[in-house]
C-alpha positions in Angstrom: -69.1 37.1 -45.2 -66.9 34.3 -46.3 -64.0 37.0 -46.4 -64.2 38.5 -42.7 -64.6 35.3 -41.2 -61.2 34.2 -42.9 -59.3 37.6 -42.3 -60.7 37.1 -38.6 -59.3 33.5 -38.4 -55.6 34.6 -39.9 -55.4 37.3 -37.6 -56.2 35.2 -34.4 -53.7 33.1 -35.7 -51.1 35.6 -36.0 -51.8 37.3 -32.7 -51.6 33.7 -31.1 -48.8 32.9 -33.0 -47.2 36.4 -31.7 -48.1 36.2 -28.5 -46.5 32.4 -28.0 -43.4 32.9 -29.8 -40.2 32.9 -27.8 -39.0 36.6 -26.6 -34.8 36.7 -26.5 -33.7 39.7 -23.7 -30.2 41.3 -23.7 -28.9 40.9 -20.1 -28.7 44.4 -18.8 -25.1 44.9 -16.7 -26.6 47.5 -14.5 -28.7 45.5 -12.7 -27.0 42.1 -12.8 -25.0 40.7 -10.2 -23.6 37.3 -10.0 -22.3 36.9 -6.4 -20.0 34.3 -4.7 -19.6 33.6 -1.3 -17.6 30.5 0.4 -15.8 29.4 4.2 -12.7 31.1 5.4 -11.4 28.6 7.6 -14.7 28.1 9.3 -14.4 31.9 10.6 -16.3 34.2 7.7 -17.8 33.6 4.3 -16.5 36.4 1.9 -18.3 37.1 -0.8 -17.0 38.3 -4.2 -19.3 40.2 -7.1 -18.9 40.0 -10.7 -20.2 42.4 -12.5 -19.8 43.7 -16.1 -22.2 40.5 -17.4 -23.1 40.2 -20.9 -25.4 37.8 -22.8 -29.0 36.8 -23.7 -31.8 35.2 -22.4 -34.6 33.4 -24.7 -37.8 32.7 -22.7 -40.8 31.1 -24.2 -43.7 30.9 -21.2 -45.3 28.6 -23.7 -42.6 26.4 -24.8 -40.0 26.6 -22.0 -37.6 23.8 -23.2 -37.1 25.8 -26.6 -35.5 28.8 -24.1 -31.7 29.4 -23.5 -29.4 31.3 -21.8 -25.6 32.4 -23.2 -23.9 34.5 -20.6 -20.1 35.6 -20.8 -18.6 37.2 -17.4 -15.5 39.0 -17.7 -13.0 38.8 -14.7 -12.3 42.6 -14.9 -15.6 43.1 -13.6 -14.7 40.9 -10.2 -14.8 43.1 -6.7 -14.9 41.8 -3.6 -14.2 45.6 -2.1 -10.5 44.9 -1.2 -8.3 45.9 -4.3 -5.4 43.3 -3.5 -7.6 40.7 -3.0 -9.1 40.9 -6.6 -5.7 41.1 -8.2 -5.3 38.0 -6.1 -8.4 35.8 -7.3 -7.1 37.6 -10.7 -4.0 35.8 -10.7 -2.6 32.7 -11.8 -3.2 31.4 -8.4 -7.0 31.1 -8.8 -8.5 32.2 -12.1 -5.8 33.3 -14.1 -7.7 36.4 -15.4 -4.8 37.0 -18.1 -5.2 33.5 -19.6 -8.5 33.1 -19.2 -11.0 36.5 -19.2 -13.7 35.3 -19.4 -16.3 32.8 -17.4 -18.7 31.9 -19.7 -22.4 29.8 -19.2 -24.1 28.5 -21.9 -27.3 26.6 -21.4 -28.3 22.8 -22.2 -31.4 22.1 -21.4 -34.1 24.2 -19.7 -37.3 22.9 -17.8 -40.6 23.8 -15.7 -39.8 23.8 -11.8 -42.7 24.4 -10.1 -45.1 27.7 -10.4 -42.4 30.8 -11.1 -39.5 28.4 -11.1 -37.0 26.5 -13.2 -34.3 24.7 -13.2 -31.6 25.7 -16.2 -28.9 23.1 -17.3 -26.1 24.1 -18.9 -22.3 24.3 -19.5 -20.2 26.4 -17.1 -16.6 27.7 -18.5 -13.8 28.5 -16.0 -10.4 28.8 -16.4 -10.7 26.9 -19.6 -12.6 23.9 -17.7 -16.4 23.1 -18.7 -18.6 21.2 -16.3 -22.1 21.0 -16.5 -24.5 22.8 -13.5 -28.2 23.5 -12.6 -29.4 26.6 -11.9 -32.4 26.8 -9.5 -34.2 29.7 -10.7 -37.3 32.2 -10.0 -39.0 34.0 -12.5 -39.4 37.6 -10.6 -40.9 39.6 -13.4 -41.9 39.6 -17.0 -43.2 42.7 -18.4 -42.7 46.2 -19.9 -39.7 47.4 -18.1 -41.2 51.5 -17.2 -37.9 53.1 -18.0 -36.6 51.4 -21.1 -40.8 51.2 -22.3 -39.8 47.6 -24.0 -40.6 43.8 -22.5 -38.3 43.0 -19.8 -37.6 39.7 -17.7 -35.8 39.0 -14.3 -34.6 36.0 -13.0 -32.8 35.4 -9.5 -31.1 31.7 -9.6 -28.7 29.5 -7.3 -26.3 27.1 -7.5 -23.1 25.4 -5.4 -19.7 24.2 -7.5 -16.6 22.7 -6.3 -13.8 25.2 -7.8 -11.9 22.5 -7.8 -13.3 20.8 -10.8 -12.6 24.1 -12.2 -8.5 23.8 -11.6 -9.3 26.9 -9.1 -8.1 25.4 -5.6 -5.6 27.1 -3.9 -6.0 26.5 0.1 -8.8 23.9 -0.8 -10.1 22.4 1.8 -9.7 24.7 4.5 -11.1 27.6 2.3 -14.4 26.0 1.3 -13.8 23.9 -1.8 -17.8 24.7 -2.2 -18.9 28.0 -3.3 -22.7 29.1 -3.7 -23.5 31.3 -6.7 -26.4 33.9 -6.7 -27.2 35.1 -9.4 -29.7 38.3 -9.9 -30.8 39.0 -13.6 -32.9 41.6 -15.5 -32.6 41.5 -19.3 -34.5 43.8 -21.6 -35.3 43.2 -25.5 -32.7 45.6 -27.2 -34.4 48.5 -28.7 -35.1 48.8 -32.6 -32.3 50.0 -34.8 
């Protein structure tokens, strides 16, 4: 008797333990988007898309300041549908895409928001300038993604930077020195090898 109530104890333990213990998602490129969009002298607000994400995302629904986010977006993924244009934000006059490939985010800090939302701190990287941001973020989903058949999670989150701060100010102020990111997210737990 002794003996079944002790194996039943250790294995609620380890199912609780399980079940709380932070989950860390591969970003999935396909279906992530990262999209700016700013003023054109007042008359339009282009938007631009950068694609080709890669990174992780740690969520713990128990714990949420132990998660994290590391995200690395590579500049040849940039489109904004007009060819020249991209080679444009490519070059040296905005981003410098030869110099600098990469924008990178890593997280500092990650807190409760409100029910399905947080707010993520951490580290933005561009043109070889770090400045801390917040993302405003929903939870949209956590589950078994239906065509992978493994636990997913998606995020959508928001923020506004000054490019300036980033050395990335050409035309500043008359094209919008403030650009709002959205960012749509759905990472999946990497299969077993």
């Amino acid at each position: 008797m002794f003996k079944r109530i002790a194996l039943t104890a250790a294995l609620i333990a380890a199912s609780t333990a399980a079940f709380a213990a932070p989950v860390t998602y591969k970003i999935d490129p396909n279906h992530t988007d990262v999209v700016a969009s700013w003023s054109h002298f007042g008359f339009s607000n282009p938007i631009a898309h950068f694609g080709q994400v890669d990174g992780s995302i740690t969520y713990d629904p128990k714990n949420v300041g132990t998660s994290k986010v590391d995200v690395t977006i590579p500049l040849a993924g940039l489109d904004s549908h007009v060819e020249k244009f991209d080679e444009h934000l490519r070059s040296a006059d905005f981003f410098d895409a030869e110099k600098y490939p990469n924008i990178t985010f890593k997280s500092t800090k990650v807190e409760a928001a409100g029910d399905k939302k947080l707010r993520v701190f951490g580290d933005l990287t561009i043109k070889g300038v770090t400045k801390q941001v917040v993302l405003d973020t929903t939870i949209n989903k956590i589950g078994e993604q239906p065509m992978a058949k493994r636990a997913a999670a998606g995020f959508d989150a928001s923020t506004t930077i000054k490019r300036s701060d980033f050395g990335v100010d050409k035309y500043a102020p008359n094209v919008s020195d403030n650009v709002t990111i959205r960012i749509t997210t759905e990472a999946v737990v990497p299969a077993a090898k």
